[in-house]
C-alpha positions in Angstrom: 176.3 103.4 115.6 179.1 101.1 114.6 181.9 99.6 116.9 184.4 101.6 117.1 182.1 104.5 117.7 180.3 103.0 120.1 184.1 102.1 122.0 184.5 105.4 121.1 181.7 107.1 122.9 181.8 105.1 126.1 185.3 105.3 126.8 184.9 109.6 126.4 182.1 108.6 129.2 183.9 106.4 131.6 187.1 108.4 131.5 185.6 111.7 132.5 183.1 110.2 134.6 186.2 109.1 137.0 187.0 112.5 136.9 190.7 111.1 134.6 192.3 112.9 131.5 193.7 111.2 128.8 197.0 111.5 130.0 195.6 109.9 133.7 194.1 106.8 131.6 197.3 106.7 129.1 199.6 106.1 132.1 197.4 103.5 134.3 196.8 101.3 131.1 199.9 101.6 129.5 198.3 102.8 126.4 200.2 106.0 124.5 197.8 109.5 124.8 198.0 110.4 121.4 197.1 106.6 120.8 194.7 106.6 123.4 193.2 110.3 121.4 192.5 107.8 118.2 190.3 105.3 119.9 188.6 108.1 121.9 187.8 109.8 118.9 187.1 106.7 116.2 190.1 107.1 114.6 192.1 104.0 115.7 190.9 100.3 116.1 192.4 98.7 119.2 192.8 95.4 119.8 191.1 93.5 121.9 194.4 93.2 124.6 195.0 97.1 124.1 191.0 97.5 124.9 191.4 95.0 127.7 194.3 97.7 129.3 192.1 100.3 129.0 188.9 98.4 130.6 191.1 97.0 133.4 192.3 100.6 134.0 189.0 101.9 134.2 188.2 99.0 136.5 185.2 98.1 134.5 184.4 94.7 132.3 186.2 94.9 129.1 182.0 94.5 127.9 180.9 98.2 129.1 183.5 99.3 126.3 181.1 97.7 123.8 177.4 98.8 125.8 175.2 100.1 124.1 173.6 103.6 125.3 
């Protein structure tokens, strides 16, 4: 699995794991949903301060974005 599908994957997993849509996340990281939709889904490659947002959002270390399963 490459990066961006492994950001990909564990962001899907965190999100609904704390029970948040991708409109919940796109407002507490500041991150656009139809933005947000394109990293969820490999599509998009964030950088590291949009991935930062999303991670600090989540309230996990930027790193769990990057875990491997």
């Amino acid at each position: 699995m490459d990066a961006k599908s492994r950001v990909a994957s564990n962001l899907r997993r965190l999100r609904t794991d704390r029970g948040l849509t991708q409109e919940d996340l796109s407002e507490r990281s500041n991150v656009h949903q139809t933005y947000l939709s394109g990293v969820e889904s490999a599509k998009r490659n964030p950088t590291v301060e949009v991935l930062e947002r999303i991670a600090a959002a989540l309230r996990v270390d930027v790193s769990e974005l990057f875990r491997k399963p």
